[in-house]
C-alpha positions in Angstrom: -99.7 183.2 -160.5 -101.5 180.1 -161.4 -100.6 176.8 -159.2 -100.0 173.8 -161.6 -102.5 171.8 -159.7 -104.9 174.5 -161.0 -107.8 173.2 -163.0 -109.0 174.8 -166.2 -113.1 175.4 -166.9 -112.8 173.7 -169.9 -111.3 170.8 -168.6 -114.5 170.2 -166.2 -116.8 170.8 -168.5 -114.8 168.3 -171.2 -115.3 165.9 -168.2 -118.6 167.0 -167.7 -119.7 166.6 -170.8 -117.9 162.8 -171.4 -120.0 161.9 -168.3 -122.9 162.7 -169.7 -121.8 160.7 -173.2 -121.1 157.8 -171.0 -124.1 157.9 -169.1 -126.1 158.1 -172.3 -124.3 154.4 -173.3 -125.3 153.3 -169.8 -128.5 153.7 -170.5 -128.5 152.5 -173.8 -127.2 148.9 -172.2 -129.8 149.3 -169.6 -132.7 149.6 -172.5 -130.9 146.2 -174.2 -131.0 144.5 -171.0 -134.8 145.0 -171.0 -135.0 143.6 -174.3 -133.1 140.6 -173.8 -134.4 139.8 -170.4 -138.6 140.6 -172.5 -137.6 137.9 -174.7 -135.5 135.7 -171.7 -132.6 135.5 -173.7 -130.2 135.6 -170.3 -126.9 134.3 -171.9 -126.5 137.5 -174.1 -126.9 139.3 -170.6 -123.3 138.6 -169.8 -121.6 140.4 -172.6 -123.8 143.8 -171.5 -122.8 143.3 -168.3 -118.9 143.0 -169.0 -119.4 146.1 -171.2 -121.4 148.3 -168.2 -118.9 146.9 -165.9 -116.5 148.5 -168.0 -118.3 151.9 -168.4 -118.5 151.7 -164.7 -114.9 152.1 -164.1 -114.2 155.0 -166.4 -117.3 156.6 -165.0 -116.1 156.1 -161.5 -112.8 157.8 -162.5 -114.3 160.4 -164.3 -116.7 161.2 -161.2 -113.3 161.6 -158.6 -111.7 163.4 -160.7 -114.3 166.0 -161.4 -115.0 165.7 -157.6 -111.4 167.1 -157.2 -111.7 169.6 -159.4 -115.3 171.3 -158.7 -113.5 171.5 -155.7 -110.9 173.3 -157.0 -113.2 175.6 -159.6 -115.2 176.5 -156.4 -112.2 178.9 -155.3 -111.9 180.3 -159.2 -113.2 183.9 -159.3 -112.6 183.7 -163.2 -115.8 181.4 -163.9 -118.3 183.3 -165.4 -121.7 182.7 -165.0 -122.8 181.7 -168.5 -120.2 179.2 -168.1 -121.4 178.3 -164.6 -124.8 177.4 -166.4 -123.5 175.2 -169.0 -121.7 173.0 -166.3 -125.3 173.1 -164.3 -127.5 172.0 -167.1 -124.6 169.3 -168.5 -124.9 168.1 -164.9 -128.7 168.6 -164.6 -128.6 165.8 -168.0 -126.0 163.6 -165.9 -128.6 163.4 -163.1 -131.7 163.2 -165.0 -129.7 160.2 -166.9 -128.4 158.7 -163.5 -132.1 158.5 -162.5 -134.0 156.8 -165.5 -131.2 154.2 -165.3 -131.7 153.2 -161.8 -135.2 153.1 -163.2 -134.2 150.4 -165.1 -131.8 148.7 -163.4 -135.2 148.6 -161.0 -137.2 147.3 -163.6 -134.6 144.7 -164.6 -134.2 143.8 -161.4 -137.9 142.9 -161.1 -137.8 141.2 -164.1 -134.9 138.4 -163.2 -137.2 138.0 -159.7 -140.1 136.9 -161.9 -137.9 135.1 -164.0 -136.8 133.4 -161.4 -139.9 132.5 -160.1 -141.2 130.9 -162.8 -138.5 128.8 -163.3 -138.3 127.3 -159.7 -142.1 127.3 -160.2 -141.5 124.9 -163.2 -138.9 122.7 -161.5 -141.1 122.2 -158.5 -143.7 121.0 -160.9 -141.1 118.9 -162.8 -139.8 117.5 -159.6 -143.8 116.7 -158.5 -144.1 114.7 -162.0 -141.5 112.8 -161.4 -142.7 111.7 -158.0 -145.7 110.9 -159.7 -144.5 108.4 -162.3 -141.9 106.9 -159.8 -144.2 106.5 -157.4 -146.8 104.9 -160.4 -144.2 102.1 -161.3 -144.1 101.3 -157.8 -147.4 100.6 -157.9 -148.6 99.2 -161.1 -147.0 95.7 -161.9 -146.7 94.8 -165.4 -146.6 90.9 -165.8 -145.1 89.4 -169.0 -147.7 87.4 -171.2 -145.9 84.5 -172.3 -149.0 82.6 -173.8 -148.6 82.1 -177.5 -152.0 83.2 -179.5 -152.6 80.1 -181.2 
């Protein structure tokens, strides 16, 4: 007799396989975030980010539940071995995707450090200019000419 708390196979491998789907969005944010940060448009990068931060959480659930139950399929002589592949390669995909995004997230993350870079680059330069011409009024006296050309 089955307990209730008893998992079905397909169940895991439905979980399995919505993983993988929202892995594959993951990634597709990650590619965007490339884009936008190529062509420094950083204020669309908030809206991404709301929308992985959102994928996050159902992925997070996802990946305890299925933690729970892999636990529970472990003990299930009833899994066949076909079956036992599918759920391997789905989760061979999962961790191939998990990979190329920290890949990105890598390069992304390289990319706001140069971004940043340049831009307190430029602001120390604009801050030097502005010495400059402060420092060039100080120094230059302009007197008023207040002869008539007759």
């Amino acid at each position: 007799m089955r307990k209730e708390t008893d998992v079905e196979v397909d169940q895991v491998l439905d979980a399995l396989e919505r993983e993988r789907e929202l892995l594959r969005e993951f990634h597709d944010l990650s590619t965007q975030q490339l884009a936008l940060l190529d062509d420094e448009k950083l204020e669309d990068m908030g809206k991404l980010l709301d929308v992985r931060a959102d994928l996050m959480l159902e992925l997070t659930a996802i990946e305890t539940t299925l933690g729970t139950w892999i636990t529970q399929l472990r003990t299930e002589s009833k899994i066949t071995n076909d079956l036992m592949s599918e759920m391997r390669a789905v989760n061979d995909e999962i961790v191939n995707l998990a990979n190329e995004i920290v890949e990105l997230d890598e390069q992304t993350h390289w990319r706001l450090d140069l971004i940043k870079q340049k831009s307190a680059d430029e602001l120390r330069t604009l801050n030097r200019s502005s010495d400059m011409l402060s420092g060039y009024s100080m120094t230059i006296r302009i007197e008023p000419n207040f002869k008539l050309n007759a």
